[in-house]
Every structure is written in C-alpha cells, then in structure tokens.
Legacy VTK file of the C-alpha trace (Angstrom):
# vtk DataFile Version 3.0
C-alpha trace
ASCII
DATASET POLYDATA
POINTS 66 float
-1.787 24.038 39.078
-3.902 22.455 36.515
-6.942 24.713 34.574
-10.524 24.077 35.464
-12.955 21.560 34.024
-13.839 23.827 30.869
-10.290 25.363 30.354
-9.162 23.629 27.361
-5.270 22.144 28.022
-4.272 22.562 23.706
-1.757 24.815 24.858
0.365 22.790 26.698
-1.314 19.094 25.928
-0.340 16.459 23.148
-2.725 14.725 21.295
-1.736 11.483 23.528
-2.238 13.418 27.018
-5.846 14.624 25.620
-6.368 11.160 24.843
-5.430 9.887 28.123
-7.640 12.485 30.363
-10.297 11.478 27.927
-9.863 7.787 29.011
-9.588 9.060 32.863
-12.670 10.623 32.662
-14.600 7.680 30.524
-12.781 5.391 33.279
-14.343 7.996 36.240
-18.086 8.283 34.895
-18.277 4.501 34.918
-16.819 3.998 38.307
-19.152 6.908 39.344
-22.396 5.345 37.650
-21.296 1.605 39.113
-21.426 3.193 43.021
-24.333 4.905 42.475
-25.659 1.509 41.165
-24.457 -0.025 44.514
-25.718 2.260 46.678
-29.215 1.700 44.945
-28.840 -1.762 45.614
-28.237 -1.546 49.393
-31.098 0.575 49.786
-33.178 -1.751 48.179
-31.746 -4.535 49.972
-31.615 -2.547 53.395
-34.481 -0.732 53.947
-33.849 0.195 57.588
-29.967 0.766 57.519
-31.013 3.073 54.230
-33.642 5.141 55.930
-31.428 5.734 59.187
-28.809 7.228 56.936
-30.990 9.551 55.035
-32.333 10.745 58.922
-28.322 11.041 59.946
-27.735 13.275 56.697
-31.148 14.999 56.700
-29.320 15.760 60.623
-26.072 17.172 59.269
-27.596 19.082 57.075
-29.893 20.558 59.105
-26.969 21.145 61.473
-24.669 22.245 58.847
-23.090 25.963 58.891
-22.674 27.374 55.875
LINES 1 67
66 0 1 2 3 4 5 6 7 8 9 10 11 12 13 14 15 16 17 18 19 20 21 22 23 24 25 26 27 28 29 30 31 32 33 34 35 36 37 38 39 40 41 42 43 44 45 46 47 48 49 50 51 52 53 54 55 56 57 58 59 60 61 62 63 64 65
C-alpha cells in the first residue's frame, strides 16, 4: 500500500523513483490544468449545455446523502 501524499517515500525510494513521481505529478498538474482549460472553453462556447449541467449537479447535490 503506498504512503499518503505528504509521507515522504526516502525510506524505500531511489533518487531515480523520486525523480520519476516528480515527473508523474508535473505530467498530472498539466493534464489537470489543460481539462480545466477545456471545460472553460465549452462553457464559453455552450452557454445552454453549460448552464443545464450546473442545474443537474446543483440537483445531485442537493439530493446527495452524506
């Protein structure tokens, strides 16, 4: 099972396995950024289709047990 987010892995991680979840992560924020980008665009493109989907997740929320 692998450590949370702030659990450092020096214990059992070589300086080329740091270096590689480093890149994963650089490699994740971007993708992350780029959809959030995307899904800017659509709703700015979209209008309508963007404000039924904020009324179907306002919905599920609303509905939403905790």
């Amino acid at each position: 099972m692998r450590g949370t987010a702030d659990e450092p892995s020096d214990a059992s991680g070589s300086p080329e396995q740091r270096e590689a979840e480093t890149e994963r992560r650089r490699r994740r924020a971007q993708f992350l950024r780029d959809l959030t980008e995307a899904r800017e665009l659509r709703d700015r493109v979209q209008p309508r289709r963007a404000k039924a989907a904020r009324l179907r997740h306002a919905m599920r929320m609303r509905t939403f047990r905790w």
